[in-house]
N, C-alpha and C positions, 0 to 999 in steps of 0.2 A: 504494500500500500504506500503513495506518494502522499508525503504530507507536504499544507503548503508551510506550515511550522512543526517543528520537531523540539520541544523545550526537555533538556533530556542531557542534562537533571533539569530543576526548575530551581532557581534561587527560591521564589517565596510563589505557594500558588494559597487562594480564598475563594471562596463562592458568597456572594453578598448581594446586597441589594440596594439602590436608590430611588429616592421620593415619599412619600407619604403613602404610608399602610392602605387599600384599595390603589392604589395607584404607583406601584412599585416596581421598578423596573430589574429582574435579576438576572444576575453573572457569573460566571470562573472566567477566573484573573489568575494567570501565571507572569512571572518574570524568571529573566535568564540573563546577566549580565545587563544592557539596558534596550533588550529587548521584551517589548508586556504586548501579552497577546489575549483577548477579552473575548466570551461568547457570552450571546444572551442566551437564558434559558427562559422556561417557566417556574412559576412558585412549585410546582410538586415536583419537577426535574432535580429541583436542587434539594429539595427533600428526599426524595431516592436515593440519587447518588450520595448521599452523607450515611442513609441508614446500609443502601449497598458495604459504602466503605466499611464502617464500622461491621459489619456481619462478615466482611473479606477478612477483619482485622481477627476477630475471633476466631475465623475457618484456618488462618494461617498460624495463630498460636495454639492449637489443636495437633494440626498434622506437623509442626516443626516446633516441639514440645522446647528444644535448645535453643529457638529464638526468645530474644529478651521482648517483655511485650515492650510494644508503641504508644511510650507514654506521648502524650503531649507536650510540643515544643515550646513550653512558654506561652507566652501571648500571639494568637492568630495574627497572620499575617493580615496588612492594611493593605485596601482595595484603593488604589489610586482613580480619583475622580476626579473630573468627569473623564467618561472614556469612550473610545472608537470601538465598539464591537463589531469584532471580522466577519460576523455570520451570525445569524439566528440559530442553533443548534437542533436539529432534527433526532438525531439517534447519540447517545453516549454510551461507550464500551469501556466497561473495568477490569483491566487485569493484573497479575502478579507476575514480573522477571526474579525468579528463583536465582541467579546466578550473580545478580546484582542488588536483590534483598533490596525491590524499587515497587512500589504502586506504578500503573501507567493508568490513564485516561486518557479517551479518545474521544473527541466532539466532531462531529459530521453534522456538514452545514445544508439546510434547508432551501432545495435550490427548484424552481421550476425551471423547464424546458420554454423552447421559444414559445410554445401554445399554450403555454400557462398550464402543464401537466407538471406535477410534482414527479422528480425523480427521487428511484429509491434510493437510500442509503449506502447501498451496496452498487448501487450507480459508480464508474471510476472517475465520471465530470464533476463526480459529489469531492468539493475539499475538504479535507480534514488536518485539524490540530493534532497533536499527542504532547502528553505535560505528562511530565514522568516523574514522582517524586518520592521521600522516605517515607515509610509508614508511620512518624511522628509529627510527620508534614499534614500525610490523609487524616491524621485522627484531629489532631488543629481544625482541618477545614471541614471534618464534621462534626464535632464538636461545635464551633462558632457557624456555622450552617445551618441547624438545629435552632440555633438562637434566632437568628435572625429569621427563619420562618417562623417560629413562635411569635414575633413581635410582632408581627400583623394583626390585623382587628381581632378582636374577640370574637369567642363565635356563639349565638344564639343559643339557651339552654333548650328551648324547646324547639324550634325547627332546625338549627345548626347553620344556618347565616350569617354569613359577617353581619356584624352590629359595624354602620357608621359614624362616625363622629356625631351628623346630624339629627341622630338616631334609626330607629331598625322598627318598622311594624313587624309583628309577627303574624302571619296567616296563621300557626294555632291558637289563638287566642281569638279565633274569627270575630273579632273588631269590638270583644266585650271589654279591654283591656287598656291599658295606655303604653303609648310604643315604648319601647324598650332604649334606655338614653343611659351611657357611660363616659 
């Protein structure tokens, strides 16, 4: 597979977000020397791949019982703002290099054809990133991944809706009730 970046190691990679909660725009952010390579994702992409990680992280201190686990580096890496993201990310692939004791992720970019047909992932005109990092790196970025998808709106006890700022009706309370304001 041709990437059109290969960050491999990655100085500092994060998955983060900007703007205000309903309106939040998210990311992975690698840097390599002083080059920083940014995809957008969705709110639940980057909740995935944080709980993936994390589940990679446990599957890998399981079967290599003589690796030290993947604590956390310290304080998460800081997402540089505002930023050019390369691509809107269509597909993410998580793997493990056994020989270099390295996390990879792979982001493949969301690309229509001239006819406006989405090509698939596995398309070779589809470009892709690879950010390759330590596993105290991955647990950093899902660790602080985790948070940051928490900090978005609250969600409704009884329908499960973001409540916003201006407040939230709930339809189960079919309109006997007063909206719901936090």
């Amino acid at each position: 597979m041709q990437y059109q970046h290969d960050l491999n190691p990655v100085d500092s990679i994060v998955a983060d977000a900007v703007g205000e909660p309903g309106k939040r725009t998210f990311f992975l952010q690698a840097r390599q020397g002083r080059q920083l390579v940014s995809v957008t994702l969705e709110k639940q992409e980057v909740n995935n791949l944080a709980l993936s990680i994390l589940q990679l992280l446990e599957e890998l201190e399981e079967r290599y019982p003589d690796l030290p686990p993947a604590q956390q580096s310290g304080r998460a890496a800081q997402a540089v703002v505002p930023f050019e993201p390369l691509f809107r990310s269509s597909q993410l692939i998580l793997g493990y290099d056994e020989a270099n004791d390295r996390i990879w992720v792979i982001a493949k970019a969301l690309v229509a054809d001239g006819s406006g047909t989405w090509l698939s992932p596995e398309d070779e005109r589809v470009p892709a990133v690879r950010f390759v990092a330590t596993r105290a790196q991955m647990r950093s970025l899902s660790d602080y991944a985790l948070q940051v998808v928490a900090s978005g709106r609250p969600i409704c006890p009884l329908c499960g809706r973001p409540i916003d700022h201006g407040g939230h009706f709930c339809p189960r309370t079919d309109g006997h009730a007063m909206p719901i304001v936090l």
